[in-house]
C-alpha positions, 0 to 999 in steps of 0.5 A: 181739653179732654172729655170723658164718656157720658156715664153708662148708667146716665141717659141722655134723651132728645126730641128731634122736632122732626120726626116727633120721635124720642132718641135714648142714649147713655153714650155707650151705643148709638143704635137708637139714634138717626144716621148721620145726615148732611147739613147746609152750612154757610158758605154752600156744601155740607157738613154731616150730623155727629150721632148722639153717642159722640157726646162726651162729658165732665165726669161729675155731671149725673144727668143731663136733659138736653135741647136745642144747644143751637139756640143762642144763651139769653145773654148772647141773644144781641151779641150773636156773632161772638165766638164761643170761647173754650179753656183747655186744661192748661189754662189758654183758649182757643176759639171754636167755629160757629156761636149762635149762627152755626148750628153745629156748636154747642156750650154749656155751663155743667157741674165740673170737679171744680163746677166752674169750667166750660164744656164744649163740643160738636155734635148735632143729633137733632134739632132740640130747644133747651139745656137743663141740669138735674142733680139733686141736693142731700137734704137729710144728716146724722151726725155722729158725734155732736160735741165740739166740731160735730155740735157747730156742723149741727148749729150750721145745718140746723140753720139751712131751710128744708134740711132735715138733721139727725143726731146720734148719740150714745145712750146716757148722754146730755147732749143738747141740740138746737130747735128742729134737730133730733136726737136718738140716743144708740148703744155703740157697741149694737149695730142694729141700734145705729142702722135703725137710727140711721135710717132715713139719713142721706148723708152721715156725717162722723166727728168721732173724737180720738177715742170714739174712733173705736166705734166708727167701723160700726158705724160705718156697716151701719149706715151701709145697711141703712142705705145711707148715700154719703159718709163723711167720715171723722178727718178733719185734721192733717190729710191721709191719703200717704199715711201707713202708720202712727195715731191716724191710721184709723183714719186710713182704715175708715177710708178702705172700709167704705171702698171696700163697702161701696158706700161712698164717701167725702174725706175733709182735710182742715189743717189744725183747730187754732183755737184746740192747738194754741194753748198751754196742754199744746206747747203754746202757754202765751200767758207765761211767756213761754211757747214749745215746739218741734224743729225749727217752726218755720214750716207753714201750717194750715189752720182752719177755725172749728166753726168756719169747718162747720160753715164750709161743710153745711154749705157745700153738702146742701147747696153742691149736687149730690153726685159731685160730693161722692168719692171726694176729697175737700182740702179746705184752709182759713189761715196759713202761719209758721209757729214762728208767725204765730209767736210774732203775731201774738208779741204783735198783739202784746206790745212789749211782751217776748215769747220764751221759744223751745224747739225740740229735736225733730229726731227725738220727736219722731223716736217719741211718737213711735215708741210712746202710745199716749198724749206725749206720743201724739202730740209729738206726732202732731208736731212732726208731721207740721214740721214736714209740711203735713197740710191739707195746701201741701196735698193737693189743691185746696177746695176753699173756692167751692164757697165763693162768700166763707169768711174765716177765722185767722189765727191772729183773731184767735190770739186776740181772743185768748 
């Protein structure tokens, strides 16, 4: 198991029930705290105290308010023999001396990258009586395009009790929005005009389409001035983190401005829209019979249903501590198909009817997508990078279990809908 230091900035404070004295410590120094004593343990001798500065804890905690992890956990209270269990990294478990009855161990449950792994470790700085977590939640959004994607993630935060949603739109728009939600209309090109609609904002959350891309670095040195806490910035699609050139390099360039600004951010890979890339402008016109792609279809593709999108994000940045939102990435997936799935899955629904497939050559694909700078060359880029594997499974591991209850859209749903 590995343990990284306790934040500099986090301070740590218990009560020694002795002394009546307040010990402070942010795990940098232990000057503050008591000497080291020796204590009886059970069969005679001593064992002596670890100072408070030893601690150690799960890089995502942002504040931590502890006493008495000597205390046996109210669930534990008729079992109070049992060991306390550890998961190491790798997945085996080892047990730890002590649980309720020997006053030199302590658990607890805290907010991990994954929020659901164990932290364990020795110390005894002072007798102390509770275990408590402080992170706070965002309760404010602005979101910065509201049409398609950006209008669901609204419908979805408009629904969450004492959230206060925002959004941005450019003047002249008739963008609609749901009872509770404001909109203020800014000039894109005035930067002044989008700080002031943003401030006030915690969380800004872009959904810029491909050619609103254009505004986002404005809007990015907006929200830092405005004193937003997270951007969001538009992603939502194939992942980014290796992309050098091609139709996402915006996205890339997005990514460095905010690093650059120290604004912090949460990056959203979602694979494709089923519902935007199965139809006849991608390829996929199923009511002529005929369906294109690019190589040989079998590479599994990540879908991920727009308003299942919305759902996800509306949750986990209202109900997920804020400090472990900052600087993430979430790989997030509804449905997993080939293209030859998808063809087989929708003759499956249409008993009797037969897709005509074409399968264009993954080299001309790639000379098309670097040579021709519009639609053609987009959607050959498209095409090439699911071909390669380009989704969010194959970029690292997928965030999904962050919302134990989302239920999502499959691509079979999605045809039966067409």
């Amino acid at each position: 198991m590995s343990y990284q230091p306790l934040p500099t900035e986090t301070q740590l404070y218990s009560l020694d029930l002795e002394s009546q004295t307040t010990i402070s410590n942010n795990a940098s120094s232990s000057a503050s705290a008591k000497p080291a004593q020796p204590r009886p343990t059970r069969g005679g001798g001593s064992k002596s105290r670890r100072p408070l500065s030893k601690i150690f804890l799960a890089p995502q905690l942002s504040s931590l308010h502890i006493v008495d992890p000597f205390a046996p956990p109210a669930y534990m209270e008729e079992e109070e023999e049992e060991l306390y269990t550890s998961e190491s990294d790798e997945g085996d478990e080892r047990e730890v001396e002590g649980g309720p009855k020997d006053t030199f161990s302590f658990v607890g449950i805290i907010a991990h990258r994954s929020l659901t792994k164990h932290f364990i470790h020795h110390f005894n700085p002072t007798p102390l009586r509770e275990l408590a977590c402080t992170m706070s939640n965002f309760t404010s959004f602005a979101i910065v395009g509201a049409g398609g994607l950006g209008g669901k993630i609204v419908k979805h935060l408009a629904k969450v009790e004492g959230v206060k949603v925002t959004v941005i739109s450019r003047e002249g728009s008739e963008t609609q929005v749901p009872e509770g939600v404001t909109i203020k209309r800014v000039d894109y090109s005035d930067s002044s005009s989008i700080e002031a609609a943003l401030k006030g904002s915690e969380v800004v959350i872009a959904t810029l389409g491909l050619h609103g891309m254009a505004h986002q670095p404005v809007v990015i040195d907006a929200a830092h001035r405005a004193g937003v806490k997270l951007f969001v910035p538009a992603e939502f699609g194939n992942p980014t983190e290796h992309v050098t050139s091609g139709f996402h390099i915006k996205k890339v360039e997005a990514a460095a401005q905010l690093k650059r600004l120290g604004l912090p951010s949460l990056r959203v890979f979602t694979g494709v829209f089923p519902e935007v890339c199965l139809i006849p402008q991608f390829g996929f016109d199923f009511k002529t019979g005929k369906a294109k792609w690019v190589g040989t279809g079998a590479t599994p593709v990540g879908f991920t249903f727009r308003d299942d999108v919305a759902s996800f994000l509306a949750h986990t940045l209202t109900t997920l501590p804020a400090s472990s939102l900052l600087d993430r990435i979430f790989r997030i997936e509804g449905d997993r198909q080939s293209f030859n799935d998808v063809v087989d899955i929708w003759e499956e629904l249409h008993p009797g009817s037969k897709i005509e497939i074409t399968r264009d050559s993954l080299e001309e694909a790639e000379k098309v997508a670097e040579t021709d700078k519009g639609i053609p060359g987009l959607l050959a880029y498209l095409f090439v990078s699911w071909e390669k594997g380009q989704s969010p499974y194959n970029s690292g591991p997928l965030d999904n279990h962050l919302f134990p209850e989302w239920k999502t859209t499959t691509v079979k749903d999605v045809l039966a809908s067409l």
